[in-house]
C-alpha positions in Angstrom: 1.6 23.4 -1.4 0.7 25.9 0.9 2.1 26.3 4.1 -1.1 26.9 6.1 -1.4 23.2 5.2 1.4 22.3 7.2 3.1 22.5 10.9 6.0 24.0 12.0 5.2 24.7 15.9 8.1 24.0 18.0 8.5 24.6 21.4 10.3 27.5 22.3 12.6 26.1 24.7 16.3 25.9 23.4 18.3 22.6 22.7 21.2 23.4 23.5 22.7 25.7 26.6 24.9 27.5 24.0 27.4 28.9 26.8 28.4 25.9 27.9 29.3 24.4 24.2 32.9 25.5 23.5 32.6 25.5 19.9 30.0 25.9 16.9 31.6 22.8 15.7 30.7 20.8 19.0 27.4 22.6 19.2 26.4 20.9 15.6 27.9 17.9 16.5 25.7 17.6 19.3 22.4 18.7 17.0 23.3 15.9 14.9 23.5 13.4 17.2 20.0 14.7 19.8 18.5 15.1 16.1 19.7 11.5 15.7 17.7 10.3 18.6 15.3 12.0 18.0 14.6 10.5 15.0 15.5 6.9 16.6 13.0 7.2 19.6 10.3 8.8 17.1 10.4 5.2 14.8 10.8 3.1 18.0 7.4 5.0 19.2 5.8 4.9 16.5 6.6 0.9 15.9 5.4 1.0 19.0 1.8 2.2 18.5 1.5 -0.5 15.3 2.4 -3.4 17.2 -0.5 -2.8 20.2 -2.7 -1.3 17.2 -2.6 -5.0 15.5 -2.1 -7.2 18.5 -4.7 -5.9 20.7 -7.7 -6.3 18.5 -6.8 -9.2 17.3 -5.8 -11.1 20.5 -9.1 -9.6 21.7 -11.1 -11.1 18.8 -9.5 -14.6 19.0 -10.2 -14.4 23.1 -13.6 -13.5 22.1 -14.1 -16.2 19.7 -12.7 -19.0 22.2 -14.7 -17.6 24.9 -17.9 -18.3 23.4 -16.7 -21.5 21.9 -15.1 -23.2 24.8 -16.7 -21.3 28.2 -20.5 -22.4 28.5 -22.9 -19.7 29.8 -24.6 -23.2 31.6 -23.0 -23.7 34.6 -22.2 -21.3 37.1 -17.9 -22.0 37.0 -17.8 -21.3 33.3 -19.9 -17.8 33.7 -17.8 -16.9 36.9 -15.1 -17.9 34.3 -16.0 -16.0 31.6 -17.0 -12.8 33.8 -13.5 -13.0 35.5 -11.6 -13.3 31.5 -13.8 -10.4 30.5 -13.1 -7.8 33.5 -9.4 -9.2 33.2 -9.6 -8.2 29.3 -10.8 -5.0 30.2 -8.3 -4.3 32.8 -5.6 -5.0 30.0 -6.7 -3.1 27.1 -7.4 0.1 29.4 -4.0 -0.8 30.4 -2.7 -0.8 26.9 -4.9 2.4 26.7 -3.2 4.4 28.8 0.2 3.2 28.0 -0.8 4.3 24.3 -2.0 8.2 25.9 1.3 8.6 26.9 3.7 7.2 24.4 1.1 10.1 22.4 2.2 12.5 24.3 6.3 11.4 24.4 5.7 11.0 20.2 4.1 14.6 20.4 7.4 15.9 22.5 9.7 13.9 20.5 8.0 15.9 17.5 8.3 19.3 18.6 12.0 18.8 19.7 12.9 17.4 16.2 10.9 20.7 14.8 13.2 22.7 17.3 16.0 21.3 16.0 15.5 21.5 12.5 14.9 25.3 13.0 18.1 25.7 14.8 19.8 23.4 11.4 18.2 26.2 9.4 15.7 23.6 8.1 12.7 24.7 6.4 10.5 22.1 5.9 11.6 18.2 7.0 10.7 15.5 8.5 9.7 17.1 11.5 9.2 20.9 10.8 6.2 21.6 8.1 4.6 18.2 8.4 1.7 17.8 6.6 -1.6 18.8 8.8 -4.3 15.9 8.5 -6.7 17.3 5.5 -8.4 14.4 4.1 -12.2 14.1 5.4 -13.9 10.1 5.6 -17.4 9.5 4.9 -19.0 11.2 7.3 -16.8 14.1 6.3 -14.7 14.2 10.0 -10.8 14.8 9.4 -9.0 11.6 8.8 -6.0 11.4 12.0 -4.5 9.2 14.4 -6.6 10.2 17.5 -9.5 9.1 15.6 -8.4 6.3 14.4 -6.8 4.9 18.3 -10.3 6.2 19.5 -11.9 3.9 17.1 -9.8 0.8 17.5 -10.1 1.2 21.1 -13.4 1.8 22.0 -14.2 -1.3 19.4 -12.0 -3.3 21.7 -13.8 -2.0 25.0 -17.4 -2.6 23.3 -16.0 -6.3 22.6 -15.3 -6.9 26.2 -17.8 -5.2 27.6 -20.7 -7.8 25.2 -18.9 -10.6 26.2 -18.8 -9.4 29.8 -22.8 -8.9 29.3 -23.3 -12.4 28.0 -21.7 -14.3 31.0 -23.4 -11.6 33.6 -26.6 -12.5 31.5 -25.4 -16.2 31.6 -25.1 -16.3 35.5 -28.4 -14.2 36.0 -30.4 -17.1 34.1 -28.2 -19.4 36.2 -29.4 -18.0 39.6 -33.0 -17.5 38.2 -33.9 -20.8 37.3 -31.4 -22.3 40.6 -33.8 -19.8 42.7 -37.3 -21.6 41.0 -36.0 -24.7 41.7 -35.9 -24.0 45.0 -38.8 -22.7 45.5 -40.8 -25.0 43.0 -42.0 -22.4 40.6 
């Protein structure tokens, strides 16, 4: 494999403040154990991501699915109801949203370090350092990666929201319309 299909970018900002480690013993010691955590905080990230990447959709889908089962667009309660569980819905997965944009860019950091480190191991290519770039192309020949793929699941889940936000603002409009006609004996 080539390595122009691969990243080794690290940032160029030391580990380790090599004059105050007394010896080249302690100073791997210390790599081991930063590469260590690293590695620990990079899984717990990434588990992370998974988790809110299958709850969120899917808590969002069964919401949805209640919603329009058990909240009538009929009455004016169940659309103020449903309008408030929608905005509330949206408020949360924006929520989750941003909470996502920046465990990306902690992930990201905690990448670069564990590159930096590897380099100053001697490493080559690892787990970190000459990671596989994202090649593979879907069917509408875009690169296959993980911002793609968040942007997809999460726009979904906004779209979701925002048409069941639409059917109970729709909902109460045909509530006040035909409350107005009465009124007025149309």
């Amino acid at each position: 494999m080539d390595k122009r299909e691969r990243d080794y970018k690290a940032t160029d900002l030391p580990t380790l403040d090599i004059e105050k480690i007394a010896s080249k013993e302690n100073e791997l010691d210390l790599l081991k154990v930063l590469y260590g955590e690293t590695n620990s905080n990079y899984r717990n990230l990434a588990d992370i991501r998974f988790r809110l990447l299958g709850f969120l959709p899917a808590v969002s889908v069964i919401a949805w699915i209640e919603m329009y089962k058990n909240i009538s667009v009929r009455n004016l309660s169940g659309t103020i109801l449903g309008i408030a569980i929608a905005i509330l819905g949206i408020r949360i997965s924006y929520g989750i949203w941003i909470y996502n944009k920046r465990n990306d860019e902690l992930y990201d950091d905690l990448v670069s370090r564990g590159r930096k480190i590897e380099e100053e191991f001697g490493v080559n290519t690892a787990l970190f350092k000459g990671r596989l770039k994202a090649n593979t192309k879907d069917l509408m020949k875009k690169i296959i990666n993980h911002g793609r793929a968040l942007k997809i699941i999460y726009s979904s889940v906004f779209i979701g929201w925002g048409m069941i936000l639409l059917w109970y603002v729709i909902g109460a409009l045909k509530f006040f319309c035909i409350s107005i006609c009465i009124r007025c004996h149309c």
